[in-house]
C-alpha positions as CSV (number, residue, x, y, z in Angstrom):
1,X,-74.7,49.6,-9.2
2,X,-71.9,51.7,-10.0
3,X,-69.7,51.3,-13.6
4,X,-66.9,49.9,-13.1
5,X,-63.8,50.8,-16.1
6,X,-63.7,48.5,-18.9
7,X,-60.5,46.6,-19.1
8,X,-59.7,46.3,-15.7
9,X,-60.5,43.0,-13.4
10,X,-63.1,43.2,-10.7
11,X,-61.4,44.1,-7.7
12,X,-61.8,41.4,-4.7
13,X,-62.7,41.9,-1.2
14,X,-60.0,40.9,1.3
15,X,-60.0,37.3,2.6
16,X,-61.1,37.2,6.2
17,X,-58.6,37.1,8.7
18,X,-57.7,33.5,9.9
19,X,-56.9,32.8,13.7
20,X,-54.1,30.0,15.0
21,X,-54.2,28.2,17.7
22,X,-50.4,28.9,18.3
23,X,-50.1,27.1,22.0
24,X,-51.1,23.6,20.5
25,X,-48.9,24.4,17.6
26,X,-45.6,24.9,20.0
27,X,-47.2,21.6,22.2
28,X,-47.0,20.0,19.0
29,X,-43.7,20.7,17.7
30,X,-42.1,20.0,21.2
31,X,-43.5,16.9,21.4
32,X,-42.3,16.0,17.8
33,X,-38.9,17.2,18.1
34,X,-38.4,15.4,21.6
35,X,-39.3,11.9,19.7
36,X,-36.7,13.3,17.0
37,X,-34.4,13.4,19.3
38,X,-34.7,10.4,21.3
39,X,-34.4,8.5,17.5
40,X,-31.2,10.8,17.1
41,X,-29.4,9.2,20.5
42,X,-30.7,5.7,19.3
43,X,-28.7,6.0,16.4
44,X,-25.4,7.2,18.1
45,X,-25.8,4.2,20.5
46,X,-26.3,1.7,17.1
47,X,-22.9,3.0,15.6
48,X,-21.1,0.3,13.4
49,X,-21.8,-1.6,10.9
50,X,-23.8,-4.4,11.7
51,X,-26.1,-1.7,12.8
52,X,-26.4,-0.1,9.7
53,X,-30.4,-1.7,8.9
54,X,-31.4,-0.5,12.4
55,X,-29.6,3.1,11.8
56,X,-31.6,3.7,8.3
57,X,-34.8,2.3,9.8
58,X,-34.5,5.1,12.5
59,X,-33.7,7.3,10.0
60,X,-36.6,6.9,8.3
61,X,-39.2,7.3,11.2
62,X,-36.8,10.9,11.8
63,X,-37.9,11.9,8.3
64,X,-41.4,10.8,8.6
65,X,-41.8,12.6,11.8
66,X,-40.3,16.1,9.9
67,X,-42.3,15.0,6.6
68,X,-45.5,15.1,8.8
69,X,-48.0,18.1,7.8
70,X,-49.3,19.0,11.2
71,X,-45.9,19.4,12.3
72,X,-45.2,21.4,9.2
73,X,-48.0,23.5,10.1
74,X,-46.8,23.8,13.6
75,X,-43.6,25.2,12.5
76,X,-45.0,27.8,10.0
77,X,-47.7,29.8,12.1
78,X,-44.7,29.5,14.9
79,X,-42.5,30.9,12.5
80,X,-45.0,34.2,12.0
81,X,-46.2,32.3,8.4
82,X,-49.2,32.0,9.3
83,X,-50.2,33.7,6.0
84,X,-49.1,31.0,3.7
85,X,-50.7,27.9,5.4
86,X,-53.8,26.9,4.1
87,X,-56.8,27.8,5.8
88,X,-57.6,24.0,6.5
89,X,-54.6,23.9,7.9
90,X,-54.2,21.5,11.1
91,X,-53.7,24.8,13.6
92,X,-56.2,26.8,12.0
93,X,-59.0,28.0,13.9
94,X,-61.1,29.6,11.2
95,X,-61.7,30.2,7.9
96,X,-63.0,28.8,4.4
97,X,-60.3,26.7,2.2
98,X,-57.8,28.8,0.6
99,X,-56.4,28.1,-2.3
100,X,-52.8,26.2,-2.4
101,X,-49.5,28.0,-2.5
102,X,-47.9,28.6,-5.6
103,X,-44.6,29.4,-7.2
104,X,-45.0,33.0,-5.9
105,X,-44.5,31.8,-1.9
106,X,-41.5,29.5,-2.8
107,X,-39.1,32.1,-0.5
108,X,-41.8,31.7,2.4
109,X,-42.2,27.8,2.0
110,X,-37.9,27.3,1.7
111,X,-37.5,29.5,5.3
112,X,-40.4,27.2,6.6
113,X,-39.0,24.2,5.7
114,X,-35.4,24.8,6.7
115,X,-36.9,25.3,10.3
116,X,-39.3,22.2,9.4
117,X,-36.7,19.5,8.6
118,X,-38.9,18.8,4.7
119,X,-40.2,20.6,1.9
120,X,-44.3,20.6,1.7
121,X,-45.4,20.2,-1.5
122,X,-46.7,23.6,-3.3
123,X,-49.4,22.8,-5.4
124,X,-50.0,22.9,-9.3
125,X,-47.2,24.9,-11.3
126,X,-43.6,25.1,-10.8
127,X,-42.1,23.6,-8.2
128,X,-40.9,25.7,-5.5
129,X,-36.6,25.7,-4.9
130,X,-35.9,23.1,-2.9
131,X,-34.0,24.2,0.3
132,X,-31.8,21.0,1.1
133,X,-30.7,21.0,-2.9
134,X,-29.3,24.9,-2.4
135,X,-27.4,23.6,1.0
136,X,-26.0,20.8,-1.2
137,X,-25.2,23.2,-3.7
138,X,-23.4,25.2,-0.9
139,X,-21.9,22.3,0.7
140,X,-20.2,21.9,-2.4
141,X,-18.9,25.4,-3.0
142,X,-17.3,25.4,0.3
143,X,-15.6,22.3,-0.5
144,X,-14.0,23.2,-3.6
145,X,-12.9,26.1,-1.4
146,X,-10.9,24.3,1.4
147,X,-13.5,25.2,3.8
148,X,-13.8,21.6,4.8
149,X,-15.6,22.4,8.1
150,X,-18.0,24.1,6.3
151,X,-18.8,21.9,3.7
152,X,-19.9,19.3,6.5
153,X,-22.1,21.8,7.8
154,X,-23.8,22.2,4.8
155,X,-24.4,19.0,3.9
156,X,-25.2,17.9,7.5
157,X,-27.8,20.7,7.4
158,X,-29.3,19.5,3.8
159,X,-29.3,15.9,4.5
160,X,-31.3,17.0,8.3
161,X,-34.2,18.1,5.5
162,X,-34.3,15.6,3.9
163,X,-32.2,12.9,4.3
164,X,-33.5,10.9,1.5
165,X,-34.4,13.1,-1.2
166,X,-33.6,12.8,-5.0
167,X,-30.0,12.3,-5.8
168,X,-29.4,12.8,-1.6
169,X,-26.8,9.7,-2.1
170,X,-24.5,12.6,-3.6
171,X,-24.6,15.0,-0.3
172,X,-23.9,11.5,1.6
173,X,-20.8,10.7,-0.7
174,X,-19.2,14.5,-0.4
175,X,-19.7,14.4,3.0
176,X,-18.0,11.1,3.4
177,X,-15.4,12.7,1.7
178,X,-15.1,15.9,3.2
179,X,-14.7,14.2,6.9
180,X,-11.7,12.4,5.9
181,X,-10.3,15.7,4.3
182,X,-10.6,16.8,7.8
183,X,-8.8,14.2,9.5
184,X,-10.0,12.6,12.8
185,X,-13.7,12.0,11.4
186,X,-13.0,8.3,9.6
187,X,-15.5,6.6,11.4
188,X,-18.3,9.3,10.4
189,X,-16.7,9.4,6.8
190,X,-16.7,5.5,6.7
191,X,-20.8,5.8,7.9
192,X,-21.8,8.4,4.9
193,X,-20.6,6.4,2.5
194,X,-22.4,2.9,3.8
195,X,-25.5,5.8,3.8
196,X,-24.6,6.7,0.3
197,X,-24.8,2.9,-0.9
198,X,-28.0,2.5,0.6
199,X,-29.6,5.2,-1.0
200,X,-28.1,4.6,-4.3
201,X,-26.6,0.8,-4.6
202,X,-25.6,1.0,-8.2
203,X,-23.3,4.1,-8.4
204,X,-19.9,3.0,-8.2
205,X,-18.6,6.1,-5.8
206,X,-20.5,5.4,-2.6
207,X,-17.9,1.9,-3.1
208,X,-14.8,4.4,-3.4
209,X,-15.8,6.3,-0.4
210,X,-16.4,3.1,1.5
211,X,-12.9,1.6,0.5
212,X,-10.7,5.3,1.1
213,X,-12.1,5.4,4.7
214,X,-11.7,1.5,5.1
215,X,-7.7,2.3,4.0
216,X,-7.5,4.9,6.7
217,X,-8.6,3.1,9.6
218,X,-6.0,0.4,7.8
219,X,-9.0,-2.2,7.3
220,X,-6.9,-3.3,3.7
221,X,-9.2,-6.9,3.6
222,X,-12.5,-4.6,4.3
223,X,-11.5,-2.5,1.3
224,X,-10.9,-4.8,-1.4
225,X,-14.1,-6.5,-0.3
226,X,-15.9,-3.2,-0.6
227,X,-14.3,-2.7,-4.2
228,X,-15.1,-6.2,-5.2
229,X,-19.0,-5.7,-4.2
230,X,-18.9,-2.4,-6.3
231,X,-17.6,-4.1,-9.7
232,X,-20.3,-6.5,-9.1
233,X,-22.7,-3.6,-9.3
234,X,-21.2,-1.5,-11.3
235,X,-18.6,-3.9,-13.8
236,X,-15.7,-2.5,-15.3
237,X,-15.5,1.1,-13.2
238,X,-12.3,2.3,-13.8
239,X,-12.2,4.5,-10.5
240,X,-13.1,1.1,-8.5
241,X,-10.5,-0.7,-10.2
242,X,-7.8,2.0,-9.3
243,X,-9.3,1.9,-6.0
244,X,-9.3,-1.6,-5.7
245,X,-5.3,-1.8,-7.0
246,X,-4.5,0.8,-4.5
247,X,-5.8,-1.5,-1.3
248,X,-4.2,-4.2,-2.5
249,X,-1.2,-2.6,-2.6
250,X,-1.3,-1.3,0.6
251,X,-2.6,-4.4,2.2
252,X,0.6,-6.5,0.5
253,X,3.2,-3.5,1.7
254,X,1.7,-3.8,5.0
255,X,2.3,-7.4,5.4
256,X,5.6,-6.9,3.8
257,X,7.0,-4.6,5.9
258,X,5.1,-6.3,9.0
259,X,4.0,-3.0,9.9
260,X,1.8,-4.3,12.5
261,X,4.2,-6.3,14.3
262,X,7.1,-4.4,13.5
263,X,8.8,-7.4,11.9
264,X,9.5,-7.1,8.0
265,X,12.1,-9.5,7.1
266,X,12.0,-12.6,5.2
267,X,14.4,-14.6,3.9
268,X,15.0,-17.7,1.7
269,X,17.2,-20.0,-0.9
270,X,17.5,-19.2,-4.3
271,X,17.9,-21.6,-6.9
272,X,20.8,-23.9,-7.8
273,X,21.1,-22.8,-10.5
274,X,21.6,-19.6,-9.8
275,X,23.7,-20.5,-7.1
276,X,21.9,-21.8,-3.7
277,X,23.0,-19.0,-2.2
278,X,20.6,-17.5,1.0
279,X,19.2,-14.3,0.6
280,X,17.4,-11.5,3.2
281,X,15.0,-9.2,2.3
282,X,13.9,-6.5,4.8
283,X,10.9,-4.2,3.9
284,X,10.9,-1.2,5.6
285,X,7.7,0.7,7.0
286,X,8.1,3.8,4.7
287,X,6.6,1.7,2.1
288,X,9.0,2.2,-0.6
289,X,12.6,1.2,1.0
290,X,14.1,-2.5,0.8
291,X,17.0,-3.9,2.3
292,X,18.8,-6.7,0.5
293,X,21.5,-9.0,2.3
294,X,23.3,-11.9,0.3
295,X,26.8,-13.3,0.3
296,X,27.4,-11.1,3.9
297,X,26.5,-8.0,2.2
298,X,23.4,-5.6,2.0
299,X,22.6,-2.8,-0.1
300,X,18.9,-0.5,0.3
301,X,17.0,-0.1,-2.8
302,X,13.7,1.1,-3.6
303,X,10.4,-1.0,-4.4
304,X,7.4,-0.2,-5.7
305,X,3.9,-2.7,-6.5
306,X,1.3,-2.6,-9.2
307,X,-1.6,-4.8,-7.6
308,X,-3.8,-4.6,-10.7
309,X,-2.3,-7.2,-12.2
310,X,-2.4,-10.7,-11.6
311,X,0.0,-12.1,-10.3
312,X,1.2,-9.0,-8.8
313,X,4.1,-7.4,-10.1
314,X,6.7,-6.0,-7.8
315,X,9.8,-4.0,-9.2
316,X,13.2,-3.5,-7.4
317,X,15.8,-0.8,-7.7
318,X,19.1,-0.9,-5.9
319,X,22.4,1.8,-6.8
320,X,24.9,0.7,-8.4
321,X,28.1,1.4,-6.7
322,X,29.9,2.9,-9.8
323,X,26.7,5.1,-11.2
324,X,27.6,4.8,-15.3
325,X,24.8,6.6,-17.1
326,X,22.3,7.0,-14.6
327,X,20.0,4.4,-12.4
328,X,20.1,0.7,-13.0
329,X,16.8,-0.4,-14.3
330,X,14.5,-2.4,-11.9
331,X,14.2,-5.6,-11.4
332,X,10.8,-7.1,-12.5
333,X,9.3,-9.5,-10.3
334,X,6.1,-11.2,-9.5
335,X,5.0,-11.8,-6.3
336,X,2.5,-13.1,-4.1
337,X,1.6,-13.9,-0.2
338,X,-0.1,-17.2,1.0
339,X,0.2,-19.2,4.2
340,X,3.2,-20.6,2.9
341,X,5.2,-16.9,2.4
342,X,6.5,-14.8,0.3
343,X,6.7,-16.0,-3.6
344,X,9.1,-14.3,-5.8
345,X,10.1,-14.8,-9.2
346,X,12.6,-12.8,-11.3
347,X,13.6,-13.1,-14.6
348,X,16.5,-15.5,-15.6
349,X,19.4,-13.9,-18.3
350,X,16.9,-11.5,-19.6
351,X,15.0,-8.7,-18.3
352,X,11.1,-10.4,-19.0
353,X,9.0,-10.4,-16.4
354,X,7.8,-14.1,-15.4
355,X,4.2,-15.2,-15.5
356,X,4.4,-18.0,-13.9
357,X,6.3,-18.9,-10.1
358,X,8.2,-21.5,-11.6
359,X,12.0,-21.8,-13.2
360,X,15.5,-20.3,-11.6
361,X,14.0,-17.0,-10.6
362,X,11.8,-18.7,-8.4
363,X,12.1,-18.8,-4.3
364,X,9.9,-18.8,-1.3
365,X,10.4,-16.3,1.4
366,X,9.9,-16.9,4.9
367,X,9.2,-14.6,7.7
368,X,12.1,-13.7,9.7
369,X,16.1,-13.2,10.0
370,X,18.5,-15.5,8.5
371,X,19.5,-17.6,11.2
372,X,23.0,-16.3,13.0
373,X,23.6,-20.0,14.9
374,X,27.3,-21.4,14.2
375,X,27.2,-25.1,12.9
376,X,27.6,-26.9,16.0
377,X,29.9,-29.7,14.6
378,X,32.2,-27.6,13.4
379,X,32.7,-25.6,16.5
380,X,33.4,-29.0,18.4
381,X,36.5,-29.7,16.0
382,X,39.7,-28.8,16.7
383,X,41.9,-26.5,15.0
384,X,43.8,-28.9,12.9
385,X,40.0,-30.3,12.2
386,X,38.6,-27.1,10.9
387,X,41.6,-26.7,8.7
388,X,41.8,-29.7,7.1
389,X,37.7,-29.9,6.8
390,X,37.9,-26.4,5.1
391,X,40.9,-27.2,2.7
392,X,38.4,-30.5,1.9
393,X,35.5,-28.4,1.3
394,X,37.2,-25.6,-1.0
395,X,38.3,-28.2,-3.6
396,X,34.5,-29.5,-3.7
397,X,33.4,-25.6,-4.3
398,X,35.5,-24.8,-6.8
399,X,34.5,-25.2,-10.2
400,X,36.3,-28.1,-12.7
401,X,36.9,-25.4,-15.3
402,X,38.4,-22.1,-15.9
403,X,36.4,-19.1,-15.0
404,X,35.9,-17.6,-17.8
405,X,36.4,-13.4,-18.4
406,X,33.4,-11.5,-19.9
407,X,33.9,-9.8,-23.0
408,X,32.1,-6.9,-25.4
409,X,31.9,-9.7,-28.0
410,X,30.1,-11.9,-25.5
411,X,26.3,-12.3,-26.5
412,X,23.9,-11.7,-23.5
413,X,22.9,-15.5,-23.7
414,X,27.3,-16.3,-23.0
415,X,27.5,-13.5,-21.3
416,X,24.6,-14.2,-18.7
417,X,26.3,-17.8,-18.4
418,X,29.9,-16.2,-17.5
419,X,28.6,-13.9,-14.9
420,X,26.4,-17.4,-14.1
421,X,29.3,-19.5,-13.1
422,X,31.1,-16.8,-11.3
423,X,28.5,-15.8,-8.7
424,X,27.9,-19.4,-8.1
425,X,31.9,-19.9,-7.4
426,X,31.1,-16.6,-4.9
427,X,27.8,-18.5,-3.2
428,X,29.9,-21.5,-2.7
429,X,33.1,-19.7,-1.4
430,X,30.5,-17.3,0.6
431,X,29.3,-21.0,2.3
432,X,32.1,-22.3,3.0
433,X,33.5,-18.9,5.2
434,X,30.4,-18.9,6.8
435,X,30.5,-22.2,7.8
436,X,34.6,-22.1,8.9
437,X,34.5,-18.8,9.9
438,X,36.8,-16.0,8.3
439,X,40.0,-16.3,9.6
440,X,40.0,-20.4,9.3
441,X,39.2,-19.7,5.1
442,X,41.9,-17.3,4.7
443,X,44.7,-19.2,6.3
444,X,43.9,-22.0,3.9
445,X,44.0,-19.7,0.9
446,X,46.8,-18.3,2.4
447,X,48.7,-20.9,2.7
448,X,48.1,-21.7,-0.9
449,X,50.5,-18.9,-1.9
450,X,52.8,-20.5,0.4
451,X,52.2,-17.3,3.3
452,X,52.6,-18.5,6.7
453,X,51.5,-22.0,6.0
454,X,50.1,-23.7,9.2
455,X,51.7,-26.7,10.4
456,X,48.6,-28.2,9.9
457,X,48.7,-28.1,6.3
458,X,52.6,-28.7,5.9
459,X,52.6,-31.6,3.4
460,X,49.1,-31.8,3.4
461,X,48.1,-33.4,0.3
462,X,44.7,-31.9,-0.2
463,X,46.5,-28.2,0.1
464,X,48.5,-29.3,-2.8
465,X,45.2,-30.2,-4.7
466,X,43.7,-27.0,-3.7
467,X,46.3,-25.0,-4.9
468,X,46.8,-27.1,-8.7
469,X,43.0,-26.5,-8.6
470,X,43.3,-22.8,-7.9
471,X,46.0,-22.2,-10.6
472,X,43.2,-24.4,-12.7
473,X,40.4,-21.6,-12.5
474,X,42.2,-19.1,-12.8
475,X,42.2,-17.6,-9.5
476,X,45.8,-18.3,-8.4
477,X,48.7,-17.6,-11.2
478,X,51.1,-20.6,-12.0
479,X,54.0,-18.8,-10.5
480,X,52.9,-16.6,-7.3
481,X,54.9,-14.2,-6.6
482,X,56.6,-14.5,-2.9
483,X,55.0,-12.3,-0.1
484,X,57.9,-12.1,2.7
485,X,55.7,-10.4,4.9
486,X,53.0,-12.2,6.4
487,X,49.7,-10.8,6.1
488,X,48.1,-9.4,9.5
489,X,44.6,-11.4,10.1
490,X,41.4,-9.6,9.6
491,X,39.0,-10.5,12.7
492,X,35.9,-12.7,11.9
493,X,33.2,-11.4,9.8
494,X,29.5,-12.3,11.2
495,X,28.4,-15.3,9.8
496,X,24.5,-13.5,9.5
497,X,23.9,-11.1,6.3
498,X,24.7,-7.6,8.7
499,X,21.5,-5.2,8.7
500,X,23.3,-2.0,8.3
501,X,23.5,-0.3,4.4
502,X,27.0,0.6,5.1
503,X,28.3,-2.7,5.1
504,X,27.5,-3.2,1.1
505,X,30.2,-1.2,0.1
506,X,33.4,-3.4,-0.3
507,X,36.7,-1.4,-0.1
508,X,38.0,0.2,-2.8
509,X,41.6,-0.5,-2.8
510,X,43.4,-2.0,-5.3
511,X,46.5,-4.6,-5.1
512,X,49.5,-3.9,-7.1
513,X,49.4,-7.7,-8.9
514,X,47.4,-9.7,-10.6
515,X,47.7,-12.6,-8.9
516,X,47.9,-10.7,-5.2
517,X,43.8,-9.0,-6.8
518,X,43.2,-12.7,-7.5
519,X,43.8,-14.5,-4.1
520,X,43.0,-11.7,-1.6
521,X,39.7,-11.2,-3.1
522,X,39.2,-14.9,-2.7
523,X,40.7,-15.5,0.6
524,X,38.2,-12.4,1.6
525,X,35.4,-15.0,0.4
526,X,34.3,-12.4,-2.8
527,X,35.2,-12.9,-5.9
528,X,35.4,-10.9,-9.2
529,X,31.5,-10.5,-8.9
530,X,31.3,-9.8,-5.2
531,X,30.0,-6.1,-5.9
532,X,28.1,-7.2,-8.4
533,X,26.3,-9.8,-7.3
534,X,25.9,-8.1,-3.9
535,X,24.3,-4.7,-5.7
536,X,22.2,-6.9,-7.9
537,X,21.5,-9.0,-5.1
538,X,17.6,-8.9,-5.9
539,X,17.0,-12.1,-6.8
540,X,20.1,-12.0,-9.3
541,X,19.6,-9.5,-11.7
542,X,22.7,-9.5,-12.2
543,X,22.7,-10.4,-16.1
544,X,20.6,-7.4,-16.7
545,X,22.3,-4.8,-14.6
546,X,26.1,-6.0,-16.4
547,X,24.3,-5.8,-20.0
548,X,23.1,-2.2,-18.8
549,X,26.2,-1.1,-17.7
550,X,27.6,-2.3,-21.0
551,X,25.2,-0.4,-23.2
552,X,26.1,2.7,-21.4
C-alpha cells in the first residue's frame, strides 16, 4: 500500500450519487398545496369573530401540512437541492443514510424552506437562521421606513412559514398595526391582533391592537371591553390604561355630540340656587367644540374629557368677550351618561372640581332642544291680560333687597354671593320675557319711567308697586329723568335659546345716564351680569371667571 504524508487526514472516496424520484415529488407537492389552499378559502369564508376558534384550528392543519417532512422533501429535490436531503429521504431512490445537515447548509436549508412554508430541523450544532425570523426582521425595517405596503408583505410572508413560531405573536401585532397605518385594511388589522392574543394571551399589546382597530371601525363598547380583558391579564399596563382612557373618551364624545344620529343637544334646569334658569348645551361632531345657550344667548367654547378618571372629568372653555390677560380658565366638571342623561356637576363659588353629583353645580341633561312652544294660556289672554299678568309677575321676580355692587374689597365668598343674587334677578327677568314675550316686558318697564304708559296700566296699582320696588333694588333711580321721545319698539326676540354663536354678543353701546344703563338693560330682559353670565354660561362659572378677571 502506498505511504500516505504524515499529518494529513485520509482522504475519502466520493459518496455515491443518489437518484430522486422527482415526478412523485411534484405529485406530492401539488397535492399538498391544493389541500393548503382549499383550508386558505375556508378561512376567508369564516371571517369574523365568532369564527376566530375555527380560523386558528385551520390554521393549524395549514402549518402541519407545510411542517410535514415528505412535503419538505418534495420541495427541496424540486428545488435542484437534492444534495442536502438526506439519503433516506422520502423521494430518494437510492443510497445508504447520510449524515444530517449541519450549520454549514443553513443558506441551502433557509431558500428550501422559504419555498417549503417551515424550517426542517438541522441536526446536532448550531441552529441554522431561521428564515421567517429574518422576514420579521425585514418586516420591521420597512416599517420604520414608511414602507407600510412592504412591511405587510414581509410579515405576511414570515407568518406563511411559520405562522406559529417563537415570539410569531410579534409579527401578528406589527402587522395589525401596519394595516391600519395603511388605511382601508381595519378588518384584517382587527384579525392580527385577535391572532396575536391567541398566540400570546398575556402580553398586554395584542389588547392595544385589538382596541385601536375596534376605535376605527367606531366599535367604542368593543374596545373598552378589549382593554378591560387585557388589565385582567396583564394588571396595571400603563399603555392599556391610556388605551382604555382614550375609548372611553371617544365613546362619551360620540354620544355627546350624537354623532350617529346627528343630534347633539341636551338641555336641562340648573339649580335654584343658582338660579333655575334653563340651559342648552350642543356638542358638536369635531369633538372639541360646545355650544352654550342660557338666558337667550349662546357662546361656542371648547371642551375637552379625561376618561381615566372616575367619575369622568369634563373641562369647559368659553372667550370672554373683553379678553383681559389671556384665556379664561376652564370650567371643571364631572360628568357621566346613563339611561337617565347627561350628569353634570360644576363647582359652586370656587374653582374645585366636585367628586360627587350632588349640591348647586349639579343638573341632569336631556337629549334634545329646549322646547320653542309659547305658553298656551298666555297667548289666549288679551292684551290688557298679558300686561297686567306681566306687571304681577315682575314684582314676584324681583328681589326684596338691594342688588348689591361688587367691589375689590369683596372676598371671593361675598363676592361669589353678589354675582349670586344678580344672575338669579337675570334668570327670573329672562323667565318672565320669555313667558310675555319681548315687547309685552318692555312696555311694562317702560311705563315704569313714565314712557308711553299704556292705558292699561294708567292708575294701575301694581305699576306703582313695581316701580317703588325698582327704585328699591336699585335698578330704577328715585328721580328718572324725563324721556320726551318715546322709544321705538324692538320686535320679539325668540322665546328658544338661538343656535347661532353670533347672537352671544350683546351690543356694545352705551347710554348717556345712569338710570337710562339701568332700565334699558332691564327692559331688554339682561341685567348688569347679562354678558357675564351668558359667557360663563357653563354651568355658572361665573364666580371663577369674575375672580380671574380681577386678578388680571
Amino acid at each position: 500500500m502506498e505511504s500516505k504524508p504524515q499529518g494529513h487526514p485520509e482522504m475519502e472516496e466520493p459518496a455515491a450519487a443518489v437518484e430522486y424520484d422527482v415526478a412523485a415529488a411534484q405529485a406530492h407537492k401539488d397535492e399538498v398545496e391544493a389541500q393548503i389552499q382549499g383550508l386558505n378559502d375556508q378561512i376567508t369564508i369564516l371571517a369574523g369573530k365568532d369564527n376566530k376558534k375555527a380560523r386558528n384550528e385551520k390554521s393549524k392543519e395549514i402549518s402541519a401540512l407545510k411542517g410535514d417532512k415528505a412535503y419538505i422533501d418534495a420541495t427541496k429535490v424540486l428545488k435542484g437541492r437534492a444534495s442536502i436531503v438526506p439519503p433516506h429521504g422520502v423521494f430518494a431512490k437510492t443510497g445508504d443514510d447520510a449524515p444530517p445537515a449541519t450549520v454549514a447548509d443553513a443558506p441551502a436549508i433557509a431558500e428550501a424552506a422559504a419555498c417549503s412554508g417551515t424550517m426542517p430541523e438541522v441536526g446536532e450544532g448550531e441552529a441554522a437562521p431561521e428564515a421567517y425570523t429574518l422576514l420579521k426582521d425585514d418586516g420591521n425595517a420597512k416599517f420604520k421606513a414608511g414602507d407600510f405596503q412592504a412591511a405587510v408583505d414581509a410579515y405576511t410572508k414570515s407568518i406563511e412559514l411559520n405562522p406559529t413560531g417563537p415570539k410569531q405573536h410579534l409579527c401578528f401585532s406589527n402587522r395589525s398595526a401596519a394595516y391600519l397605518k395603511l388605511g382601508g385594511k381595519t378588518e384584517e388589522s382587527l384579525s392580527d391582533a385577535l391572532a396575536c392574543i391567541d398566540l400570546e394571551p398575556k402580553w398586554a399589546k395584542g389588547y392595544s391592537r385589538q382596541a385601536a382597530s375596534l376605535q376605527v371601525l367606531e366599535r367604542y363598547e368593543e374596545a373598552i371591553l378589549a382593554c378591560e380583558t387585557g388589565l385582567k391579564a396583564v394588571p396595571a399596563d400603563d399603555g392599556l390604561l391610556k388605551m382604555l382612557a382614550e375609548a372611553r373618551a371617544r365613546q362619551f364624545r360620540d354620544t355627546l355630540s350624537g354623532a350617529k344620529t346627528s343630534h347633539g343637544i341636551w338641555h336641562g334646569k340648573v339649580s335654584d340656587v343658582l338660579g333655575g334658569y334653563d340651559q342648552e348645551m350642543e356638542f358638536m361632531t369635531d369633538g372639541t367644540s360646545v355650544r352654550v345657550g342660557v338666558l337667550g344667548r349662546s357662546i361656542v367654547g371648547k371642551f375637552w374629557l379625561d376618561c381615566s378618571h372616575d367619575p369622568y372629568h369634563l373641562n369647559i372653555q368659553v372667550p370672554m368677550q373683553e379678553p383681559v390677560g389671556g384665556a379664561p380658565p376652564p370650567v371643571p366638571y364631572i360628568a357621566k351618561l346613563d339611561e337617565h342623561g347627561l350628569h353634570l356637576c360644576c363647582p359652586y363659588l370656587r374653582m374645585e372640581r366636585p367628586v360627587d353629583f350632588e349640591g348647586p353645580g349639579y343638573v341632569l341633561m336631556r337629549k334634545g332642544a329646549l322646547s320653542s312652544e309659547e305658553d298656551a294660556e298666555v297667548q289666549s289672554l288679551s292684551r290688557e291680560e298679558k300686561l297686567l299678568r306681566c306687571t304681577k309677575e315682575l314684582l314676584a321676580a324681583l328681589p326684596d333687597k338691594k342688588l348689591e355692587e361688587l367691589s375689590n374689597h369683596d372676598s371671593e365668598d361675598a363676592a361669589g354671593e353678589k354675582l349670586m343674587a344678580q344672575v338669579r334677578f337675570e334668570s327670573s327677568m329672562f323667565a318672565v320675557q320669555k313667558k310675555f314675550s319681548e315687547s309685552i316686558m318692555k312696555e311694562v318697564l317702560g311705563a315704569t319711567r313714565g314712557v308711553d304708559v299704556p292705558k292699561e296700566l294708567i292708575n294701575s296699582g301694581e305699576l306703582k308697586e313695581l316701580v317703588e320696588k325698582l327704585k328699591m333694588c336699585g335698578i330704577l333711580d328715585e328721580e328718572p329723568p324725563p324721556v320726551s321721545t318715546p322709544k321705538t319698539e324692538a320686535p320679539p326676540r325668540a322665546a328658544a335659546a338661538p343656535s347661532q354663536a353670533s347672537r352671544a354678543t350683546p351690543s356694545g353701546s352705551q347710554p348717556e345716564d345712569k338710570a337710562s344703563k339701568k332700565t334699558a338693560d332691564t327692559e331688554s330682559g339682561f341685567g348688569q351680569t347679562a354678558s357675564l353670565v351668558a359667557l360663563s354660561a357653563v354651568a355658572l362659572g361665573a364666580i371663577a371667571l369674575l375672580l380671574w378677571r380681577r386678578r388680571q
